[in-house]
Each structure stands twice: as structure tokens, then as C-alpha cells.
Jmol script that loads the backbone (N, CA, C; Angstrom):
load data "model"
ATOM      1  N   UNK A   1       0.818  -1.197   0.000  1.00  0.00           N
ATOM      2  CA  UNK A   1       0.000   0.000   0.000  1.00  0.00           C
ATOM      3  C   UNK A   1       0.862   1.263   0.000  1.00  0.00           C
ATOM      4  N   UNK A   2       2.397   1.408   0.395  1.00  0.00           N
ATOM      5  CA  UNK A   2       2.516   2.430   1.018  1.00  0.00           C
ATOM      6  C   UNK A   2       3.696   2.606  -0.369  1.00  0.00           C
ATOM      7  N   UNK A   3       3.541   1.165  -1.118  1.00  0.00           N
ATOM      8  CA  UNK A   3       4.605   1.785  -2.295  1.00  0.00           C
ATOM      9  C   UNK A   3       3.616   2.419  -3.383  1.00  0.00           C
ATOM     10  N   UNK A   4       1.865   1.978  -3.464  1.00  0.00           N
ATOM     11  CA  UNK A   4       1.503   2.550  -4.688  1.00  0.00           C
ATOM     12  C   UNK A   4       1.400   3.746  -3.983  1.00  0.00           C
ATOM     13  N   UNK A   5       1.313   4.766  -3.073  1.00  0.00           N
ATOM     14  CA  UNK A   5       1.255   6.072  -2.414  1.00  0.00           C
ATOM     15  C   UNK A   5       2.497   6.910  -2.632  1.00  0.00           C
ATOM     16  N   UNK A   6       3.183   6.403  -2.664  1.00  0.00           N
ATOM     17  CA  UNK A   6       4.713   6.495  -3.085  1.00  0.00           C
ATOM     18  C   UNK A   6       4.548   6.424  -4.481  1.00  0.00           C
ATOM     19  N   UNK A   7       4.362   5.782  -5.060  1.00  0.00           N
ATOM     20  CA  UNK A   7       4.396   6.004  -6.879  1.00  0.00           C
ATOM     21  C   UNK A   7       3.561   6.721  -7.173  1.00  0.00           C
ATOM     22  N   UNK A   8       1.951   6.971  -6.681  1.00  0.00           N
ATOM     23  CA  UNK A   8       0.800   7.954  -7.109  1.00  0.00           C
ATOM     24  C   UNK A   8       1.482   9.449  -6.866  1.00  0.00           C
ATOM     25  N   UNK A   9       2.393   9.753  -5.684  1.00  0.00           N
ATOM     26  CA  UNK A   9       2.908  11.062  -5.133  1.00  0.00           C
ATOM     27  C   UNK A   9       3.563  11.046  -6.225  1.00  0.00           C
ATOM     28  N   UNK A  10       4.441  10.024  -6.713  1.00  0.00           N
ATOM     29  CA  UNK A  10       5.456  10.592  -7.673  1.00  0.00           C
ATOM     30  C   UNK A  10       4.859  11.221  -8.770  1.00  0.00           C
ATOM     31  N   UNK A  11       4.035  10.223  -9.079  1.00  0.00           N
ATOM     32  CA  UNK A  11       3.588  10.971 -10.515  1.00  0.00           C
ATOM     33  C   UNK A  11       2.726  12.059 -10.736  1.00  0.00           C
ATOM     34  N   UNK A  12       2.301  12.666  -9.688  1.00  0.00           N
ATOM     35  CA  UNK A  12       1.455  13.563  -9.393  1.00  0.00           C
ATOM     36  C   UNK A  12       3.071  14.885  -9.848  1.00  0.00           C
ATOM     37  N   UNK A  13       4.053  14.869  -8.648  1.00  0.00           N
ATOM     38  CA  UNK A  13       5.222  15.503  -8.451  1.00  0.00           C
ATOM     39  C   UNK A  13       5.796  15.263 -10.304  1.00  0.00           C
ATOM     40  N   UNK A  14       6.187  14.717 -10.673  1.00  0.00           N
ATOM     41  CA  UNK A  14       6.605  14.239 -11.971  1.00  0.00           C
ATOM     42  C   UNK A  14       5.979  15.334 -12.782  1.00  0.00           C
ATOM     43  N   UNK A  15       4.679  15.268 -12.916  1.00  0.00           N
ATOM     44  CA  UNK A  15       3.711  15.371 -13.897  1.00  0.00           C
ATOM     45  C   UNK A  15       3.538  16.647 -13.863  1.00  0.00           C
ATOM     46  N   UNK A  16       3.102  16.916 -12.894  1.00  0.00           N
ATOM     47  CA  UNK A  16       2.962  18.854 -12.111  1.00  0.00           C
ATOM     48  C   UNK A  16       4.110  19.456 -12.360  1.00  0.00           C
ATOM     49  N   UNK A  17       5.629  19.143 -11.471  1.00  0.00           N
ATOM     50  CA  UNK A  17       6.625  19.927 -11.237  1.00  0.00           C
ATOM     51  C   UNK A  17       8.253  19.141 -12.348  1.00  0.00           C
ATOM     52  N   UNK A  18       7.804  18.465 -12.916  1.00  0.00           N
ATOM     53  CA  UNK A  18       8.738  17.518 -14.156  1.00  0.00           C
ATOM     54  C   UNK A  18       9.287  18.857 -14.933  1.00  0.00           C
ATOM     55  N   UNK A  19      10.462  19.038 -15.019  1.00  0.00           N
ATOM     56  CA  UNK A  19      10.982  19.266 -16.046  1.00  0.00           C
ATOM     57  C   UNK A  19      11.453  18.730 -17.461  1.00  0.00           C
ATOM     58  N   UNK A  20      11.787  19.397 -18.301  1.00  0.00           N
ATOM     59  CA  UNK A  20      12.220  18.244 -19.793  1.00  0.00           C
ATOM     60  C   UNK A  20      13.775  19.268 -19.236  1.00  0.00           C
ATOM     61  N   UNK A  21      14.893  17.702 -19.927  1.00  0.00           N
ATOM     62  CA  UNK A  21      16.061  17.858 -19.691  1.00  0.00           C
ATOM     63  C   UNK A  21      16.629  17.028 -20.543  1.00  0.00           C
ATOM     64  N   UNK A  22      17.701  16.842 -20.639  1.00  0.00           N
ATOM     65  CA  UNK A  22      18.915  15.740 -21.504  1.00  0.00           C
ATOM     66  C   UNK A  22      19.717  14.983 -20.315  1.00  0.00           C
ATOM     67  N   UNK A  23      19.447  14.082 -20.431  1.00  0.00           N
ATOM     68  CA  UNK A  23      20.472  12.912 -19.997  1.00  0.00           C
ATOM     69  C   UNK A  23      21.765  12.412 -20.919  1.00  0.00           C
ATOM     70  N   UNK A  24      22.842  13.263 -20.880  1.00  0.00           N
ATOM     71  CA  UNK A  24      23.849  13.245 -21.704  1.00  0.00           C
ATOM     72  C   UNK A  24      24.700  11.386 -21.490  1.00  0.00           C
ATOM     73  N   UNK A  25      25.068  10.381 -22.025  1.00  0.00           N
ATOM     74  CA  UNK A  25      25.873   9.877 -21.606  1.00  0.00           C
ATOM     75  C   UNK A  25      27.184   9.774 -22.413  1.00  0.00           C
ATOM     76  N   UNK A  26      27.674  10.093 -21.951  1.00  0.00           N
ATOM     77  CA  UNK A  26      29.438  10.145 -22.047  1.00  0.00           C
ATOM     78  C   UNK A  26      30.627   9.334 -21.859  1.00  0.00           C
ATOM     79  N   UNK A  27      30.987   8.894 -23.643  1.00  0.00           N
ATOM     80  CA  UNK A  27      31.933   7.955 -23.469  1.00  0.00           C
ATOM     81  C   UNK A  27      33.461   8.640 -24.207  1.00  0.00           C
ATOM     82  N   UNK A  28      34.423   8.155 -23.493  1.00  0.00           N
ATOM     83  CA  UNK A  28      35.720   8.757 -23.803  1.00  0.00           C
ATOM     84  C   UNK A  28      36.516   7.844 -24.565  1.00  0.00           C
ATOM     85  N   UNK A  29      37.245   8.153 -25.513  1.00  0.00           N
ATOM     86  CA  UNK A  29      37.984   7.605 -26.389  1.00  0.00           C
ATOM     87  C   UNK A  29      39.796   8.178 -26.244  1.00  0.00           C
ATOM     88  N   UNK A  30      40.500   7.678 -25.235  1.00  0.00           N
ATOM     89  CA  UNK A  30      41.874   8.036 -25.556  1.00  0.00           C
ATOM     90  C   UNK A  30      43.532   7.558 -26.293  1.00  0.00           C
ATOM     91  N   UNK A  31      43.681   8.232 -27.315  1.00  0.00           N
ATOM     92  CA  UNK A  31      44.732   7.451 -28.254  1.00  0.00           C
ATOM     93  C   UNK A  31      46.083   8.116 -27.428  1.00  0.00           C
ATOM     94  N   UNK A  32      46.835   7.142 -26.755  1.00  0.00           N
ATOM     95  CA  UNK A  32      48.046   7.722 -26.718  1.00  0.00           C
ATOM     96  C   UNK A  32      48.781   8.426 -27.373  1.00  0.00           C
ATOM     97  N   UNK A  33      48.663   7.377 -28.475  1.00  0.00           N
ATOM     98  CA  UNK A  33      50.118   7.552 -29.372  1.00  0.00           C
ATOM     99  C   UNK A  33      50.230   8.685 -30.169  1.00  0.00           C
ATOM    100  N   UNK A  34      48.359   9.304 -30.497  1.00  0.00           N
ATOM    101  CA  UNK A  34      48.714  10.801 -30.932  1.00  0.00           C
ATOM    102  C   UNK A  34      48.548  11.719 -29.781  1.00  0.00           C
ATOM    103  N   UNK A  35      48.050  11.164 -28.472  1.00  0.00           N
ATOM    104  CA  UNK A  35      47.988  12.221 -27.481  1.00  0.00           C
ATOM    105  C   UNK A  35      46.632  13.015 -27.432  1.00  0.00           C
ATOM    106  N   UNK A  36      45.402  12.668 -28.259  1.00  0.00           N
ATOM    107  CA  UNK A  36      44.117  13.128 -27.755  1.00  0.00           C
ATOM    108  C   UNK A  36      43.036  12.291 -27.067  1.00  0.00           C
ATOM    109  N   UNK A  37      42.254  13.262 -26.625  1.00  0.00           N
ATOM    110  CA  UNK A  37      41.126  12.455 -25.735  1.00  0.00           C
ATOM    111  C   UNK A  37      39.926  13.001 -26.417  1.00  0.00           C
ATOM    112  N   UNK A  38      38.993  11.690 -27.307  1.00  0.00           N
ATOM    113  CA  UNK A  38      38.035  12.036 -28.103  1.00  0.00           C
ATOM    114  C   UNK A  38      36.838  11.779 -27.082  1.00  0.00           C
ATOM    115  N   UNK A  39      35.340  12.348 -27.152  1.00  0.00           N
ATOM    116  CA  UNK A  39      34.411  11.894 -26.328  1.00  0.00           C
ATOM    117  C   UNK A  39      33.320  12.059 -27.580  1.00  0.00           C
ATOM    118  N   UNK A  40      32.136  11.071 -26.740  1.00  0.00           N
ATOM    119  CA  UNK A  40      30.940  10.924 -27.702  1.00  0.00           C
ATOM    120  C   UNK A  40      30.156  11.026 -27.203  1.00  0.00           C
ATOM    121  N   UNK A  41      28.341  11.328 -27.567  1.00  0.00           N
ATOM    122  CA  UNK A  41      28.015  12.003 -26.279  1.00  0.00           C
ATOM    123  C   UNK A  41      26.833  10.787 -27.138  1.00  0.00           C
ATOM    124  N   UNK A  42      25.585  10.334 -26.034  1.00  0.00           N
ATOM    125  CA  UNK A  42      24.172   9.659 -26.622  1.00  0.00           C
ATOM    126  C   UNK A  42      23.472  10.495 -25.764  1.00  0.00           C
ATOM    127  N   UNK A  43      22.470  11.513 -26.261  1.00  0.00           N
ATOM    128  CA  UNK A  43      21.487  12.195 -25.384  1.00  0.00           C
ATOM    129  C   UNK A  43      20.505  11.515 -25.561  1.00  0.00           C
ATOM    130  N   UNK A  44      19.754  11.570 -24.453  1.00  0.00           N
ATOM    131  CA  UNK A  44      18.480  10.787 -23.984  1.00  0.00           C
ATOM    132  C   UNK A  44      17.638  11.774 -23.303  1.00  0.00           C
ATOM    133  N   UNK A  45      16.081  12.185 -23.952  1.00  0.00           N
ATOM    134  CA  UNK A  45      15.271  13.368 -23.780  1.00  0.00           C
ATOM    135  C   UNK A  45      14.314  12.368 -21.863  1.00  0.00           C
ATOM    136  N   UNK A  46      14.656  13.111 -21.340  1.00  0.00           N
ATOM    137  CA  UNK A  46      13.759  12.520 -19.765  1.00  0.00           C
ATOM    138  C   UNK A  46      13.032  14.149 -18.555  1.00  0.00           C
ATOM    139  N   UNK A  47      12.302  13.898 -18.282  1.00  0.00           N
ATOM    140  CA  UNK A  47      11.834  14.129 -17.021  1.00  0.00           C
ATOM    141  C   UNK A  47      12.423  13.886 -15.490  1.00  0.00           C
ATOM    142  N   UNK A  48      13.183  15.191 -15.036  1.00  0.00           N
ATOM    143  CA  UNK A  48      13.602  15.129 -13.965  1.00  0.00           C
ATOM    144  C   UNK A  48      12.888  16.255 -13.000  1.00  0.00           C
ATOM    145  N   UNK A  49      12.629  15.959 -11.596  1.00  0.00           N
ATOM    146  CA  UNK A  49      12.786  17.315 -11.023  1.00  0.00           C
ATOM    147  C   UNK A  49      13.495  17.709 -10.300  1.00  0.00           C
ATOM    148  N   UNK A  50      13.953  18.950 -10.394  1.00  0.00           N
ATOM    149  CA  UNK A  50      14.661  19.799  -9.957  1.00  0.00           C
ATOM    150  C   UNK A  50      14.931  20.957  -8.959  1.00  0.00           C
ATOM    151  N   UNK A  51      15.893  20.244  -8.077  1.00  0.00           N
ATOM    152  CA  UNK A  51      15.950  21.012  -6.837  1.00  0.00           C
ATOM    153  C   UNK A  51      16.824  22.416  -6.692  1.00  0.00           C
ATOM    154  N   UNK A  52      16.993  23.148  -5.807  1.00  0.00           N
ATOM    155  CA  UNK A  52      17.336  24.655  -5.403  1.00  0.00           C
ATOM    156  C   UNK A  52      18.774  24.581  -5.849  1.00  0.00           C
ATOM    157  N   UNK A  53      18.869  25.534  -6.936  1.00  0.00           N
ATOM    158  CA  UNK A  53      20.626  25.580  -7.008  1.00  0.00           C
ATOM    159  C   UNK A  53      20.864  26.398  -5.578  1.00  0.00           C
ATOM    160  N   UNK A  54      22.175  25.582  -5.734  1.00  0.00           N
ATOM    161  CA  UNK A  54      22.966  26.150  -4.386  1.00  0.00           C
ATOM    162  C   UNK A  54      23.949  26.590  -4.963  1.00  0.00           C
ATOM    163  N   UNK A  55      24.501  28.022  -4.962  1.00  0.00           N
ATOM    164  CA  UNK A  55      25.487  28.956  -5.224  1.00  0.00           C
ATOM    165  C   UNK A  55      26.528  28.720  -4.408  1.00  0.00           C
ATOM    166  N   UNK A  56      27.535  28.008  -5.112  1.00  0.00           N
ATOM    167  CA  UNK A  56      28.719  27.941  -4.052  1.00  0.00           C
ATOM    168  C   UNK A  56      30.033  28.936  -3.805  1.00  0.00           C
ATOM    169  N   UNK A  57      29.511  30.022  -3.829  1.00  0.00           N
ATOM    170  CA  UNK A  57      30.621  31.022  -4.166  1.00  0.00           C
ATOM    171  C   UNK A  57      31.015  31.312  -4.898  1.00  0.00           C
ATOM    172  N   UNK A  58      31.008  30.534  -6.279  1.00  0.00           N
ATOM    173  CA  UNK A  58      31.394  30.843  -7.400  1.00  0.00           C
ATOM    174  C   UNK A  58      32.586  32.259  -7.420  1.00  0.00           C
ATOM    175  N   UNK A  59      33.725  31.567  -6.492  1.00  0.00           N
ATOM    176  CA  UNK A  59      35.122  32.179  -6.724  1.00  0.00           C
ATOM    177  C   UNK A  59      36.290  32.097  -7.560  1.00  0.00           C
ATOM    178  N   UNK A  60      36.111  32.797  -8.741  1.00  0.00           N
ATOM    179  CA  UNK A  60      37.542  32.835  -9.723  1.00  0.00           C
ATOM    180  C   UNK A  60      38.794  32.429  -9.267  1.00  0.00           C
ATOM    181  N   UNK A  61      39.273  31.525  -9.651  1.00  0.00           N
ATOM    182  CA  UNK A  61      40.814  30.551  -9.119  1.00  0.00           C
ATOM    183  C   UNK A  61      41.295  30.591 -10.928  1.00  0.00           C
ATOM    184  N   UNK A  62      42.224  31.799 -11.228  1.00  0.00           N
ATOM    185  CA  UNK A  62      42.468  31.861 -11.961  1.00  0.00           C
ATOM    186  C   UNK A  62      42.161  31.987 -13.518  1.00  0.00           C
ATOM    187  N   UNK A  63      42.252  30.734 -14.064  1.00  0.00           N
ATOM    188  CA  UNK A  63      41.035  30.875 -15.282  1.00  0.00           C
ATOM    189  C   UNK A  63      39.868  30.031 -15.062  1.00  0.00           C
ATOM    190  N   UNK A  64      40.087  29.598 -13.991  1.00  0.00           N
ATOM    191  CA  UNK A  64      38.203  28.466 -13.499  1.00  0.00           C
ATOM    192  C   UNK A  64      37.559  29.354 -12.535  1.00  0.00           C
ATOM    193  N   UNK A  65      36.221  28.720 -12.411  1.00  0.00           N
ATOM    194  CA  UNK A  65      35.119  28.908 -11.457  1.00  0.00           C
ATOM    195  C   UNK A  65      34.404  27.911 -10.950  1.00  0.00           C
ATOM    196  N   UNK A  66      34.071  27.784  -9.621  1.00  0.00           N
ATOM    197  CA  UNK A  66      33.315  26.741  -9.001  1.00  0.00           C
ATOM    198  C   UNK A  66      31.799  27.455  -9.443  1.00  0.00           C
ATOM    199  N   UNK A  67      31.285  26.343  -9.855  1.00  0.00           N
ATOM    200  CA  UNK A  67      29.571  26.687 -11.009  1.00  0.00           C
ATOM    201  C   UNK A  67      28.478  26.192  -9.607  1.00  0.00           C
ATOM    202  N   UNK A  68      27.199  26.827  -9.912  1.00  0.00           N
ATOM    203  CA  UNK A  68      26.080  26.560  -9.169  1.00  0.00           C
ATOM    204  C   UNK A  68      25.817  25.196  -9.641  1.00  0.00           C
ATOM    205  N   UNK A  69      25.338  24.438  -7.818  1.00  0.00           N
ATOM    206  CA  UNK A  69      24.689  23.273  -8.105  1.00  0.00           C
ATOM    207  C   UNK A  69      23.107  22.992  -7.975  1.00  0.00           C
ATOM    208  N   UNK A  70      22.874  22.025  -8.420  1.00  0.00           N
ATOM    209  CA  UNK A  70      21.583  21.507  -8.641  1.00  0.00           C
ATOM    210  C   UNK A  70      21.531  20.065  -7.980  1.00  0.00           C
ATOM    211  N   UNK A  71      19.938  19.795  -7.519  1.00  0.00           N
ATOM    212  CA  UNK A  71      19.611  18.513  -6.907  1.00  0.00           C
ATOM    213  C   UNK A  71      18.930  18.008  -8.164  1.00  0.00           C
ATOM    214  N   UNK A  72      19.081  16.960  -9.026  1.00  0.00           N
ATOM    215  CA  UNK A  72      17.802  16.454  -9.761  1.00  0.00           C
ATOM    216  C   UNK A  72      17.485  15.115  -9.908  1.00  0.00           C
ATOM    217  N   UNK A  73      16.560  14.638  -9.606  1.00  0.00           N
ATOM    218  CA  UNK A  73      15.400  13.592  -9.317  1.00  0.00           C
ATOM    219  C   UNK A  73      15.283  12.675 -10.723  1.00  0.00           C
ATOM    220  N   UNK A  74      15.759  12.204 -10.857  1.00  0.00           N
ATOM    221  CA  UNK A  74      15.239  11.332 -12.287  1.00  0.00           C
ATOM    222  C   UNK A  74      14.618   9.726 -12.098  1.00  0.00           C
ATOM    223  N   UNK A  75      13.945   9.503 -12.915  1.00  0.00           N
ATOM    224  CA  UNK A  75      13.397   8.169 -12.751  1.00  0.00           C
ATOM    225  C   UNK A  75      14.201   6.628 -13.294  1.00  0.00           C
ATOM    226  N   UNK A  76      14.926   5.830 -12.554  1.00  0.00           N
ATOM    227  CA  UNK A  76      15.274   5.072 -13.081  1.00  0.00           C
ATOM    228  C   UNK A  76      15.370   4.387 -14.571  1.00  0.00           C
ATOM    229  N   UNK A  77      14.170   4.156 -14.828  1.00  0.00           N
ATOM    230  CA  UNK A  77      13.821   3.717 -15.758  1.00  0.00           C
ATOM    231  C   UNK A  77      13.750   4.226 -17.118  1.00  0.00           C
ATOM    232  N   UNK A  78      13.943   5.525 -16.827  1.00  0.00           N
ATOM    233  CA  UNK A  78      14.393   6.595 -18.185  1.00  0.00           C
ATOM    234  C   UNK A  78      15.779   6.289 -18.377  1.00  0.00           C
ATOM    235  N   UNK A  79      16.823   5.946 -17.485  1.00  0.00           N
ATOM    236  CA  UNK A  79      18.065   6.058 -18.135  1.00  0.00           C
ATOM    237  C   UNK A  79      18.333   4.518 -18.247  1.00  0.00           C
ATOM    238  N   UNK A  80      19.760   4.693 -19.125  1.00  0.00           N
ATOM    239  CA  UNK A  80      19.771   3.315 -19.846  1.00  0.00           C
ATOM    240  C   UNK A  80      20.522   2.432 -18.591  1.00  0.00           C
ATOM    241  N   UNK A  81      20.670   1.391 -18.767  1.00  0.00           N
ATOM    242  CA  UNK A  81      20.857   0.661 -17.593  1.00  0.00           C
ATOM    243  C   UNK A  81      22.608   0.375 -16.304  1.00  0.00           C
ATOM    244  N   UNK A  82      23.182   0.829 -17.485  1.00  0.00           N
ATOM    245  CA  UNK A  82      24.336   1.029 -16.543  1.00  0.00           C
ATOM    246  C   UNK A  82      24.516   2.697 -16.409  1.00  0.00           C
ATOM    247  N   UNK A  83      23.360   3.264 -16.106  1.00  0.00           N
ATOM    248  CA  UNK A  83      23.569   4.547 -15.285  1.00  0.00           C
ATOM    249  C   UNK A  83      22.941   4.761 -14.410  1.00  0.00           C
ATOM    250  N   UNK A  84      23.073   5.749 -14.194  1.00  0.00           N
ATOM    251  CA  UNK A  84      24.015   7.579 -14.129  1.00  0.00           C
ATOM    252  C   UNK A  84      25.765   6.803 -13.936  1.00  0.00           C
ATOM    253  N   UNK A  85      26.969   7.492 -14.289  1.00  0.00           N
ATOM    254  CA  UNK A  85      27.956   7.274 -14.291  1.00  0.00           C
ATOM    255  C   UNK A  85      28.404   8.845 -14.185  1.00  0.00           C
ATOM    256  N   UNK A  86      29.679   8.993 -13.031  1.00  0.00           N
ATOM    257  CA  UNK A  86      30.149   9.864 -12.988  1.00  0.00           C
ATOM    258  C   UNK A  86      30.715  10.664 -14.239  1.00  0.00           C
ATOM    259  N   UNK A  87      30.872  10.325 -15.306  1.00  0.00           N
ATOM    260  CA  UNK A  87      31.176  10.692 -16.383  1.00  0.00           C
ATOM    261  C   UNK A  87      30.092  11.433 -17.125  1.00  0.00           C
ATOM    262  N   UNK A  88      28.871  10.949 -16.892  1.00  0.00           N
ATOM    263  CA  UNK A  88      27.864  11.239 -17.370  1.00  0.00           C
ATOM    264  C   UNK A  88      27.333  13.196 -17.216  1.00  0.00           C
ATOM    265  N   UNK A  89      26.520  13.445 -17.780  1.00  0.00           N
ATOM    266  CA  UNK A  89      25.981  15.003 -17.685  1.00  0.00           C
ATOM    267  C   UNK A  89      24.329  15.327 -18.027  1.00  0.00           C
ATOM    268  N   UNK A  90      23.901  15.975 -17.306  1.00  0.00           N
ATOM    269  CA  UNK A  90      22.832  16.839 -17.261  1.00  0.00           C
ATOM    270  C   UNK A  90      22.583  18.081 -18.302  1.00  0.00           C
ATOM    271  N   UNK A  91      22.021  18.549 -18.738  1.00  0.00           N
ATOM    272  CA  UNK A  91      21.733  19.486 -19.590  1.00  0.00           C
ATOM    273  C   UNK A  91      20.201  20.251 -19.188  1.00  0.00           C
ATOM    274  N   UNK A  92      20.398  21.138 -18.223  1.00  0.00           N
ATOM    275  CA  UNK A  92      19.043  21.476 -17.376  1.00  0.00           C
ATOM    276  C   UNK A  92      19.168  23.188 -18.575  1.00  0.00           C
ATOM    277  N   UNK A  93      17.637  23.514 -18.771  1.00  0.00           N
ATOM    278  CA  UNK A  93      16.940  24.818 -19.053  1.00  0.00           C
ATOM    279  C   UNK A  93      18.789  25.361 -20.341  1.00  0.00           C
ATOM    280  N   UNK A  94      19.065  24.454 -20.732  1.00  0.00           N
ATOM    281  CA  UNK A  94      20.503  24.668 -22.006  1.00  0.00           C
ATOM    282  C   UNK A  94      21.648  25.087 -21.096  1.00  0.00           C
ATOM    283  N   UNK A  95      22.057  24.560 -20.099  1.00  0.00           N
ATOM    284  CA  UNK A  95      22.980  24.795 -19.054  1.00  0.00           C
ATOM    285  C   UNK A  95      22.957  23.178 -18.671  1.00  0.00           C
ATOM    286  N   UNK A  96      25.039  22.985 -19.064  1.00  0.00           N
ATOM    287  CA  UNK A  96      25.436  21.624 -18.982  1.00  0.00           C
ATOM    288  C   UNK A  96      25.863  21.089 -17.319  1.00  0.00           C
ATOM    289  N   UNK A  97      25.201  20.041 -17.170  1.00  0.00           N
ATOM    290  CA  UNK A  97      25.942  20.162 -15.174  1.00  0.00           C
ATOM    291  C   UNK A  97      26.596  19.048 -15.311  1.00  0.00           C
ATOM    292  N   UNK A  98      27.513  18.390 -14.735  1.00  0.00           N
ATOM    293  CA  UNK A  98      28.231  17.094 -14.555  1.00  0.00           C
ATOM    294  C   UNK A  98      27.810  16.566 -13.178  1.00  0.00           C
ATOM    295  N   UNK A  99      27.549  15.151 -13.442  1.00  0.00           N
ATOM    296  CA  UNK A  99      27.144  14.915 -11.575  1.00  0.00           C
ATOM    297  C   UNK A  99      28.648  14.912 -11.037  1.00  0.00           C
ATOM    298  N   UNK A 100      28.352  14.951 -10.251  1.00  0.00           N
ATOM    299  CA  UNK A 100      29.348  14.987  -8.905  1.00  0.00           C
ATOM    300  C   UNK A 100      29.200  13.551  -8.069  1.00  0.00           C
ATOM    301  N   UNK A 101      28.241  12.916  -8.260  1.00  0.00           N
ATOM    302  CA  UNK A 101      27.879  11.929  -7.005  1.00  0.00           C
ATOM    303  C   UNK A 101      26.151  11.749  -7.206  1.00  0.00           C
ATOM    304  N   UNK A 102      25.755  10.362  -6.534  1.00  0.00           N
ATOM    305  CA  UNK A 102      24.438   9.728  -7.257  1.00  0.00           C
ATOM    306  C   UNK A 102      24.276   9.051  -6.179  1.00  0.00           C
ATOM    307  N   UNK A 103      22.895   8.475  -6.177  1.00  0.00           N
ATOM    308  CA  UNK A 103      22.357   7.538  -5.027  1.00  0.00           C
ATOM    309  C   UNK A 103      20.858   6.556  -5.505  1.00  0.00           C
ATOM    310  N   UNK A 104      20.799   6.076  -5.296  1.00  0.00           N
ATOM    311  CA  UNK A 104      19.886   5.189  -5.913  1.00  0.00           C
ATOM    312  C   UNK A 104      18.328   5.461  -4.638  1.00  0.00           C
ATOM    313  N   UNK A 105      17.567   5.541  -4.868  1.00  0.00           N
ATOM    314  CA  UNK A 105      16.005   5.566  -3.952  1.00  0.00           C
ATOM    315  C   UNK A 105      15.138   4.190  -4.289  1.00  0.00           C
ATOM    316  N   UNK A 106      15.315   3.858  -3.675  1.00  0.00           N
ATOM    317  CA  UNK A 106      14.538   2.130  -3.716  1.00  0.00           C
ATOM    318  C   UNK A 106      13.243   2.596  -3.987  1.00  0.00           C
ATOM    319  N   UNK A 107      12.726   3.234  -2.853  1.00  0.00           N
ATOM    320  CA  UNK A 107      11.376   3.817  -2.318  1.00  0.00           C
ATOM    321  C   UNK A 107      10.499   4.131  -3.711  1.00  0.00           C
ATOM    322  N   UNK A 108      11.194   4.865  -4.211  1.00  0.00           N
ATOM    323  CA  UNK A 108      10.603   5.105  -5.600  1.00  0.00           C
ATOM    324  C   UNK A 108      11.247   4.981  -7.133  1.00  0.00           C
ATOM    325  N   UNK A 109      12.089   4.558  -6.792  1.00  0.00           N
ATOM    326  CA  UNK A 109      12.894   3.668  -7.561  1.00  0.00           C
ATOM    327  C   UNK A 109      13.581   5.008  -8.639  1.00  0.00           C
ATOM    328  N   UNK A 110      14.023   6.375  -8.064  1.00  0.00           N
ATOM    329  CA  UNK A 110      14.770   7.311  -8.063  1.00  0.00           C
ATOM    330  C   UNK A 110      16.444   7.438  -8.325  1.00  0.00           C
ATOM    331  N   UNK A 111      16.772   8.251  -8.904  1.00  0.00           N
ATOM    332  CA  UNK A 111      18.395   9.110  -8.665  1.00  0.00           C
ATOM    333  C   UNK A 111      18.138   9.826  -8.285  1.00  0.00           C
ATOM    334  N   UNK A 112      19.462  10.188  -6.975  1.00  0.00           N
ATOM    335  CA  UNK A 112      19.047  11.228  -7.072  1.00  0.00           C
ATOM    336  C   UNK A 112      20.133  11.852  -7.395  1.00  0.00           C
ATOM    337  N   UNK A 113      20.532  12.851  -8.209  1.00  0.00           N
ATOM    338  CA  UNK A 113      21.690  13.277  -8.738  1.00  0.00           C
ATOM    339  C   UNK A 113      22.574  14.579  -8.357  1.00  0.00           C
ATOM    340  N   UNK A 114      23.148  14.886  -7.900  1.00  0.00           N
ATOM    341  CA  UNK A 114      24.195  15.845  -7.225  1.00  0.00           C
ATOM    342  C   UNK A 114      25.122  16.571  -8.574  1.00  0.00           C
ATOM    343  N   UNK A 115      24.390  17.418  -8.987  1.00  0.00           N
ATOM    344  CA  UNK A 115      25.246  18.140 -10.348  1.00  0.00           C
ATOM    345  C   UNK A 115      25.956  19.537  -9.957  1.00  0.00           C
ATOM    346  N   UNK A 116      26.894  19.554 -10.749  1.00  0.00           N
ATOM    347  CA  UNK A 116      27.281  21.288 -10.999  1.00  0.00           C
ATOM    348  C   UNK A 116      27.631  21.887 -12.459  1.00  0.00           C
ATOM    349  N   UNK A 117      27.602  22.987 -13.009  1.00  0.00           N
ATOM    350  CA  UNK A 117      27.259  23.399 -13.482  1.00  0.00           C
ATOM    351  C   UNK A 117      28.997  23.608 -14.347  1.00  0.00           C
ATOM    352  N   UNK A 118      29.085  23.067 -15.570  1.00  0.00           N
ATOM    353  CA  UNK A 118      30.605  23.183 -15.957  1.00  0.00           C
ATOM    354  C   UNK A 118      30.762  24.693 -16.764  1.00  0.00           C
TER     355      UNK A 118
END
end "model"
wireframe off; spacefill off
backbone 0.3
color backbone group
């Protein structure tokens, strides 16, 4: 009982407060011998929602910046099966985030994804 209450909330939350986003996945290709690192990207169109960026100071260290993060919620079953992977990326409102770190939600069978903003 208390998992279809849990899935009815979701999809209520989903459906109401869902964003459209890209689920980037990201594979790297490196040739020594000429010395580059090629990447390939498979976007995958999903529904996540999306939590409070948190502004982390975003302090200039030369030619970088630490970027605002984001919480976002995605549904298992949208991404392909050996993900989220730290390699992997977000593409929220045309602003690219890289996760940082992931967790799996049994409860509702969730990511939840820890991004920042490259």
C-alpha cells in the first residue's frame, strides 16, 4: 500500500513539477600515441525534477570557477541501464551540469543526482 502512495505522489510531483532535460551519456575515447582524448556524447530526452541551485561562491581561481549546483530527481527507468555514471551530464533549461555523485532511492525507484554546473 505504502509503495503505490509512493508512486501515485510521484507521478502527481513528476507530472505537475517535471521538467524536460537531456540525460547526456558520455563515453571517452583516448589514443596515446597521438595524445588526444576524443568523447561521444548519446542524449536521452527525460523528465527530472529539480531542486534549489545552491550557489557555491562561485570564486575565480584563476582561469576556473566553481559553477552553481543543482539537486535532480530522475526516474530510473528513463536512463539506460548502466547509469548515471560519474562521467555522465545533465543538460538542465541549455545549461550543462556534470554529476558529482548519485544515489539510488529504492522507495521510488529514483536518482538522485548531485550536479554542478561546468
Amino acid at each position: 500500500m505504502v509503495t503505490g502512495l509512493i508512486e501515485a505522489d510521484l507521478g502527481v510531483a513528476f507530472a505537475d513539477l517535471g521538467s524536460e532535460m537531456v540525460y547526456r551519456v558520455v563515453s571517452t575515447t583516448v589514443d596515446v600515441d597521438a595524445g588526444t582524448v576524443t568523447e561521444t556524447w548519446d542524449d536521452r530526452d527525460v523528465v527530472g525534477l529539480v531542486g534549489t541551485v545552491r550557489d557555491e561562491g562561485i570564486e575565480p581561481a584563476g582561469e576556473q570557477t566553481r559553477g552553481a549546483k543543482l539537486q535532480v530527481l530522475v526516474r530510473s527507468e528513463e536512463l539506460p541501464a548502466d547509469c548515471p555514471a560519474l562521467t555522465d551530464r545533465v543538460i538542465v533549461r541549455g545549461e550543462e551540469y556534470a554529476i558529482e555523485e548519485f544515489r539510488y532511492m529504492s522507495e521510488g525507484g529514483l536518482f538522485d543526482l548531485a550536479v554542478r554546473r561546468r
